[in-house]
N, C-alpha and C positions, 0 to 999 in steps of 0.2 A: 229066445231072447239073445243079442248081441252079447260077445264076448266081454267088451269092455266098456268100459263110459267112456269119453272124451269131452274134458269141459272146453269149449272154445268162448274166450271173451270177445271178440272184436272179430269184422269182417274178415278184415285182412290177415288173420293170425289161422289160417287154417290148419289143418292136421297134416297136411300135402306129402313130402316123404314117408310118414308115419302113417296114412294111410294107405300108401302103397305098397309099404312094406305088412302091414297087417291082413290086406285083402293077397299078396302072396302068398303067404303061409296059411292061408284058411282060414283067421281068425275075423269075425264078425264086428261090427263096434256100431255104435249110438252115440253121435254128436249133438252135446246139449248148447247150444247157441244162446247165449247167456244176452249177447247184446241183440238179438229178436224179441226179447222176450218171453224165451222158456223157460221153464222151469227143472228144477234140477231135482233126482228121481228122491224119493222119499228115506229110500235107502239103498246100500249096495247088493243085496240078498240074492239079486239074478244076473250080477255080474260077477268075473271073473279076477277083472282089474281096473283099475282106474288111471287115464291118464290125464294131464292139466298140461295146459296148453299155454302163452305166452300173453300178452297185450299191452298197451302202452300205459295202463293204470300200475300208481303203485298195489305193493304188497297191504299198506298201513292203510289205504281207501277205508271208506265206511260204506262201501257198495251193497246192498240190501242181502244179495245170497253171498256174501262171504261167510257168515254165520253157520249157514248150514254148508256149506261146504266145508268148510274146516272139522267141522264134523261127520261130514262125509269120509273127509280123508283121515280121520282117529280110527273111524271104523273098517276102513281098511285094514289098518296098520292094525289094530286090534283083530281082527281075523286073518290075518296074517294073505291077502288080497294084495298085488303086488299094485304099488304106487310109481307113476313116474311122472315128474314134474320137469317141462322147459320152459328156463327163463321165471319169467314172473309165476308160472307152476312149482318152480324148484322153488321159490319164495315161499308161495304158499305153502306145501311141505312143510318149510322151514318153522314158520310161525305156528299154524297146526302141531307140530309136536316140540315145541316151545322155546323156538329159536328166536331171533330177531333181523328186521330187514331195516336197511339206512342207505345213505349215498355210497355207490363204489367208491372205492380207492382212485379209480379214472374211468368216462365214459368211455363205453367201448361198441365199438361199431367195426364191422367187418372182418376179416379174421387172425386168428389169435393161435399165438403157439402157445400149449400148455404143455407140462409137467402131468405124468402119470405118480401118484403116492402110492401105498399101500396095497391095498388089493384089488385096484384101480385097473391091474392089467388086464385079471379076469373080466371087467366089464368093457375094454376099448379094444379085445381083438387080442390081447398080449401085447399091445405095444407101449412103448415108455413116451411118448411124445404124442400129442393131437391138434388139430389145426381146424379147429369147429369155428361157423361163422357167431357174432355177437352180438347183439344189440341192445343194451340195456346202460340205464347209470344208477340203477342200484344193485344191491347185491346182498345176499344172506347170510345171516353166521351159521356154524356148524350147528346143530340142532343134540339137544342131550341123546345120547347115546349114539349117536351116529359117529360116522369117521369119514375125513375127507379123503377123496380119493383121485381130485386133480387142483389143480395149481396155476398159477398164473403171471407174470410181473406187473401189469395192472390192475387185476383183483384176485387177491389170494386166493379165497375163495370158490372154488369154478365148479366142483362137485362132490357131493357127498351119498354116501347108503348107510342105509337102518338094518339090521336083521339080515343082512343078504339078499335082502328082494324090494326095497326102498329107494328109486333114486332119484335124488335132486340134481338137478342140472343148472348152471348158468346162462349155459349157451344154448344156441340153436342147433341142433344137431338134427331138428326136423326140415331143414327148407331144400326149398327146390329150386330150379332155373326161375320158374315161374314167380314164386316166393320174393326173394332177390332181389328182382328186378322189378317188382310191384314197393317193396319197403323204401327202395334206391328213389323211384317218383317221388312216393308220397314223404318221404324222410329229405326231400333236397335241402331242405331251408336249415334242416339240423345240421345236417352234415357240414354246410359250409358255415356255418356261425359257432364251429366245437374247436377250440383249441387243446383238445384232448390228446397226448400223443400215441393213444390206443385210439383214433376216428380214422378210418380210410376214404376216400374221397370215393368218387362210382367210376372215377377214371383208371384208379388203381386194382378197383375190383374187377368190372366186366371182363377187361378182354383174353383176362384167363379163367372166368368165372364157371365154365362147362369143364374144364380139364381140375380145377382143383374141387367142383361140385362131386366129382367122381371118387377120389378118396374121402369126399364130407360123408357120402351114403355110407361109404363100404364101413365107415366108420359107425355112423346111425345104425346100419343096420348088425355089427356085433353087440352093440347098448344093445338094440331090441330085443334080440338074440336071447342074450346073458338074462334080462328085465322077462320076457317069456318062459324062461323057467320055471319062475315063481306062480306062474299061472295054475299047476297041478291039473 
C-alpha cells in the first residue's frame, strides 16, 4: 500500500513538485482525483500520511466528500498520521480542526515575501524569510491549538502546525515550471481584472520564473523534509 494519500481536487492542481520530491526519497503515494470521480479511502489505517492538495473551490463549498474528508483529516490528527495541507488543503485542515475560512485580507497571486514566527524556522530550512508562489483570495484563521508559523503583509495568515507534525499552508510551495505556466493561461482573465496590490501580472513572473522556481523547491523541499518526520 502507498505511503501517503493525496487528495487532488481539480485537473489542474496536480501533486507536481510534491510528487517529485516523494518519489525521491522513496516514499510511495495514491492520488485520490476527487474531480474524476473517485472516491476517497474509507479510512486512513494503510497510510502513512495524508496530503491535501489546492483548487479553485472555496473552503465553505458544500461539495459531497467534504464530509468525509474532514474526517479523514480528524483521524489523522487523532493518530497522530502527519497532515499537510496547500492552499485550499491548509483551509481545509483549518476547518477540520475548527478553524474558520473567509476573504483574504488581499488576493494574492504570484509571489510573496513572508515573515518566518515561531518555530517556523525548523519547518523552511532555518530561514527567517520565504518567497513561496500564491494563489488564492481566501485564507484561514489559526485553528485551536495550533501556532502560526509564517506571516505576510497581505494575509496575515500564511501558515500554521498542530502537534509538530500538522501543517497548513497558504501558499503553494508544491508547483513547478510546468504548474505556473498552466495557472498563468487558464487564470489570464483574473489576473488582469484584480486590482489587488498582492496580483503579479505573467509579465512580471515568467522571465525569471526558472531561477526563482529554484529556491521555491529548495524551500518545498525542507517543508517536506521537516513534514516527513512525522511519518515514523
Amino acid at each position: 500500500m502507498p505511503d501517503i494519500a493525496i487528495i487532488e481536487h481539480c485537473a489542474n492542481d496536480d501533486p507536481a513538485y510534491l510528487g517529485t520530491w516523494l518519489e525521491a526519497e522513496g516514499l510511495s503515494y495514491r492520488v485520490y482525483r476527487m474531480y474524476a470521480g473517485e472516491t476517497l479511502p474509507a479510512d486512513l489505517a494503510a497510510y502513512r500520511g495524508l496530503a491535501v492538495l489546492g483548487g479553485p473551490m472555496s473552503a465553505n463549498d458544500a461539495l459531497p466528500y467534504y464530509p468525509q474528508l474532514f474526517g479523514l483529516i480528524r483521524e489523522a490528527v487523532d493518530a497522530a498520521k502527519p497532515v499537510i495541507g496547500h492552499c485550499l488543503g491548509g483551509q481545509l485542515l483549518s476547518r477540520a480542526l475548527g478553524g474558520t475560512v473567509q476573504a483574504s485580507e488581499q488576493v494574492e497571486i504570484g509571489w510573496s515575501d513572508l515573515a518566518v514566527e515561531g518555530v517556523g524556522a525548523e519547518w523552511f530550512g532555518g530561514a527567517d524569510r520565504l518567497r513561496p508562489f500564491q494563489w488564492h483570495g481566501e485564507s484561514f484563521s489559526i485553528p485551536p491549538g495550533a501556532a502560526r508559523i509564517a506571516t505576510g503583509p497581505y494575509c496575515a495568515n500564511q501558515a500554521f502546525v498542530l502537534d509538530g507534525r500538522h501543517l497548513g499552508m497558504q501558499f503553494h510551495c508544491e508547483v513547478d515550471e510546468t504548474k505556473v505556466r498552466r495557472w498563468l493561461i487558464a487564470g489570464h482573465d483574473e489576473l488582469i481584472r484584480s486590482a489587488s496590490p498582492a496580483v503579479q501580472q505573467a509579465e512580471a513572473i515568467l522571465p525569471t520564473l526558472a531561477e526563482t522556481l529554484v529556491q521555491s523547491q529548495a524551500t518545498a523541499a525542507a517543508i517536506y523534509r521537516r513534514w516527513a518526520q512525522g511519518l515514523g
